[in-house]
C-alpha positions in Angstrom: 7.0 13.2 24.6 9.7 13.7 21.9 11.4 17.7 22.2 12.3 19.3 18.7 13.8 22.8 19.5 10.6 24.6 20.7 8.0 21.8 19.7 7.0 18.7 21.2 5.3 15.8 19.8 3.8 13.2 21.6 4.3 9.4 20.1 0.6 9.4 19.2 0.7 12.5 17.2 3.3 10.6 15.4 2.1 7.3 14.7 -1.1 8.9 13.5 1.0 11.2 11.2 3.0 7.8 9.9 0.0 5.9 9.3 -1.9 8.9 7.3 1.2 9.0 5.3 1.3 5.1 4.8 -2.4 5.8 3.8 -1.7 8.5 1.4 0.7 6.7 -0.3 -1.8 3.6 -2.0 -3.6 3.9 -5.2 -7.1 4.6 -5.0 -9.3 3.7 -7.6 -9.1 6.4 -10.4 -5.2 5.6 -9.6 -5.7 2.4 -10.4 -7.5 2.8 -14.0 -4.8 5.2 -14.9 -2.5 2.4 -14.1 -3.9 0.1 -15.7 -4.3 2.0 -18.9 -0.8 2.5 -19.2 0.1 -0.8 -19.1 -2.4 -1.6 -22.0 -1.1 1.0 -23.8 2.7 0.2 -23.3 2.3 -3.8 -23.7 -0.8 -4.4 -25.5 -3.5 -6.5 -25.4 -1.5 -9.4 -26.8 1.2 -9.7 -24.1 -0.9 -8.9 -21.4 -1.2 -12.6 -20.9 2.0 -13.7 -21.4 3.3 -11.3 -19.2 0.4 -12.9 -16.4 1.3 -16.4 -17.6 5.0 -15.1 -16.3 3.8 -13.7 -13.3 2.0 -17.2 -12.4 5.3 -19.0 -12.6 7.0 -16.7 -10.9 4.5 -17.2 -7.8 4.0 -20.7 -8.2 7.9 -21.3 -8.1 8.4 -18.7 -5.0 5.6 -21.4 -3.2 7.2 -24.5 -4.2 10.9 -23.4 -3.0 8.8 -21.9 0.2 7.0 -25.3 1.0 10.5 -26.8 0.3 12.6 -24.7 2.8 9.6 -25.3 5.1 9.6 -29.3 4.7 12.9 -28.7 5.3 13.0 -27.1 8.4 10.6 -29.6 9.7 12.4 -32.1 8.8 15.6 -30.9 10.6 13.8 -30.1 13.9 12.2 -33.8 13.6 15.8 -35.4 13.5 17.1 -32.8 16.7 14.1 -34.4 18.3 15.1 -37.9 17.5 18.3 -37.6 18.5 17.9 -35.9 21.8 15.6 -39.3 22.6 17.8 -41.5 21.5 20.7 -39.3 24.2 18.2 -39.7 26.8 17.2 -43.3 26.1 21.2 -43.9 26.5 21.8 -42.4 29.2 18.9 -43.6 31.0 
């Protein structure tokens, strides 16, 4: 239990509160139209795409230097493991 001056919460109480908040805080659906409506209205139907097109890049780059920095990674625990053999194999 967590004391404030004369009330008490229990960690429940508060993770329920968090998550309603969390819960509260997303777009629903009539959100969502209004959202979208402004953004035709502001960019119009002929950059829509381009700004999608943009967007697709975007992601596909972020994956690529991902996969990179993963290969990567890989890679470099790979060689640890080769040369910790190799020490073994030595002193052996």
């Amino acid at each position: 239990m967590v004391e404030v001056g004369t009330f008490s919460l229990t960690f429940e109480f508060l993770n329920m509160l968090t998550m309603n908040t969390l819960l509260l805080s997303m777009p629903g659906g009539s959100e969502w139209f209004i959202i979208l409506a402004v953004v035709l209205l502001l960019f119009g139907g002929k950059k829509i795409p381009e700004l999608m097109k943009g967007l697709g890049k975007g992601i596909r780059e972020f994956n690529n230097a991902r996969s990179n920095i993963e290969n990567e990674i890989k890679e470099g625990m790979r060689d640890a493991d080769r040369k910790a053999i190799e020490e073994t194999k030595k002193e052996a």
